[in-house]
C-alpha positions, 0 to 999 in steps of 0.5 A, a space after each residue: 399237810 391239809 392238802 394230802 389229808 384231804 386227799 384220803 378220808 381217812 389217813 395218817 400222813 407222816 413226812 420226813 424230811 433232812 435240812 442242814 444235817 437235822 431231819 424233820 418230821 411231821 405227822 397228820 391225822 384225820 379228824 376220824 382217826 383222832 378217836 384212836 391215836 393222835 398225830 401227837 401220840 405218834 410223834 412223841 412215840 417216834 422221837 423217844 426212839 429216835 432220840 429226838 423232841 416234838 410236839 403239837 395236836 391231835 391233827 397234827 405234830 411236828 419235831 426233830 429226831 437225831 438217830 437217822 439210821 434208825 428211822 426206817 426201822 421204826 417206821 416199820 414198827 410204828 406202821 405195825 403199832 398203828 395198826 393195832 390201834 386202828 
Protein backbone atom coordinates (compact mmCIF):
# COMPACT_ATOMS: atom_id res chain seq x y z
CA UNK A 1 0.00 0.00 0.00
CA UNK A 2 3.10 2.53 1.01
CA UNK A 3 4.62 1.56 -2.37
CA UNK A 4 1.42 2.82 -4.60
CA UNK A 5 0.85 5.90 -2.12
CA UNK A 6 3.96 7.03 -2.67
CA UNK A 7 3.44 6.94 -6.41
CA UNK A 8 0.66 9.88 -6.40
CA UNK A 9 1.08 12.90 -3.91
CA UNK A 10 -2.08 12.69 -3.53
CA UNK A 11 -4.40 9.80 -3.50
CA UNK A 12 -6.61 7.41 -2.26
CA UNK A 13 -5.98 3.99 -3.00
CA UNK A 14 -8.72 1.29 -2.42
CA UNK A 15 -7.96 -2.87 -3.10
CA UNK A 16 -10.26 -5.62 -3.11
CA UNK A 17 -9.55 -8.44 -3.26
CA UNK A 18 -11.47 -12.60 -3.12
CA UNK A 19 -9.62 -15.40 -1.23
CA UNK A 20 -11.51 -18.67 -0.30
CA UNK A 21 -15.08 -17.17 -1.23
CA UNK A 22 -14.42 -13.88 1.69
CA UNK A 23 -13.34 -10.36 -0.17
CA UNK A 24 -11.09 -8.31 1.17
CA UNK A 25 -10.76 -4.88 1.25
CA UNK A 26 -7.99 -2.47 1.96
CA UNK A 27 -7.79 1.34 1.69
CA UNK A 28 -5.12 4.24 1.81
CA UNK A 29 -4.91 7.54 2.25
CA UNK A 30 -2.34 10.07 1.83
CA UNK A 31 -1.04 12.24 4.65
CA UNK A 32 -2.63 15.27 2.87
CA UNK A 33 -5.83 14.06 2.10
CA UNK A 34 -6.02 12.93 6.15
CA UNK A 35 -7.07 16.65 6.58
CA UNK A 36 -10.51 15.50 4.77
CA UNK A 37 -11.64 12.04 4.94
CA UNK A 38 -9.90 8.94 6.64
CA UNK A 39 -8.99 5.58 5.17
CA UNK A 40 -11.29 4.61 8.17
CA UNK A 41 -14.23 6.76 7.43
CA UNK A 42 -14.20 5.16 4.00
CA UNK A 43 -13.92 1.54 5.17
CA UNK A 44 -16.51 1.93 7.88
CA UNK A 45 -18.78 3.59 4.88
CA UNK A 46 -18.23 0.63 2.58
CA UNK A 47 -18.67 -2.08 5.08
CA UNK A 48 -22.12 -0.71 6.54
CA UNK A 49 -23.17 -1.06 2.78
CA UNK A 50 -21.60 -3.97 2.22
CA UNK A 51 -22.33 -5.82 5.09
CA UNK A 52 -19.21 -6.33 6.25
CA UNK A 53 -16.54 -4.97 9.35
CA UNK A 54 -13.21 -3.33 9.54
CA UNK A 55 -10.96 -1.10 10.96
CA UNK A 56 -7.48 0.58 11.19
CA UNK A 57 -6.27 4.54 10.91
CA UNK A 58 -6.41 7.32 9.06
CA UNK A 59 -3.73 6.36 6.57
CA UNK A 60 -5.06 3.26 6.01
CA UNK A 61 -7.86 0.38 6.79
CA UNK A 62 -8.46 -2.79 6.11
CA UNK A 63 -11.90 -5.41 6.69
CA UNK A 64 -14.04 -7.72 5.08
CA UNK A 65 -17.47 -7.45 3.33
CA UNK A 66 -19.91 -10.11 2.41
CA UNK A 67 -22.51 -8.57 -0.23
CA UNK A 68 -20.09 -9.14 -3.25
CA UNK A 69 -22.80 -8.06 -5.82
CA UNK A 70 -22.94 -4.85 -4.63
CA UNK A 71 -19.50 -3.99 -4.62
CA UNK A 72 -19.27 -2.15 -8.00
CA UNK A 73 -22.02 -0.45 -7.24
CA UNK A 74 -20.80 1.28 -4.19
CA UNK A 75 -17.68 1.89 -5.60
CA UNK A 76 -19.24 4.14 -7.67
CA UNK A 77 -21.07 5.71 -4.89
CA UNK A 78 -18.27 6.23 -2.49
CA UNK A 79 -15.97 7.67 -5.52
CA UNK A 80 -19.05 10.35 -5.87
CA UNK A 81 -18.97 10.70 -1.91
CA UNK A 82 -15.15 11.34 -1.84
CA UNK A 83 -15.45 13.88 -4.17
CA UNK A 84 -17.55 15.80 -2.26
CA UNK A 85 -15.41 15.62 0.50
CA UNK A 86 -12.33 16.78 -1.36
Amino acid sequence: MDKLKSKFNSSIVIITSLINKKSIIIIGVTNDIIKKISAKEILHKLTKKLGGTGGGKSNIAEGGIKNLTLLPVELKKIKKWIDTKL
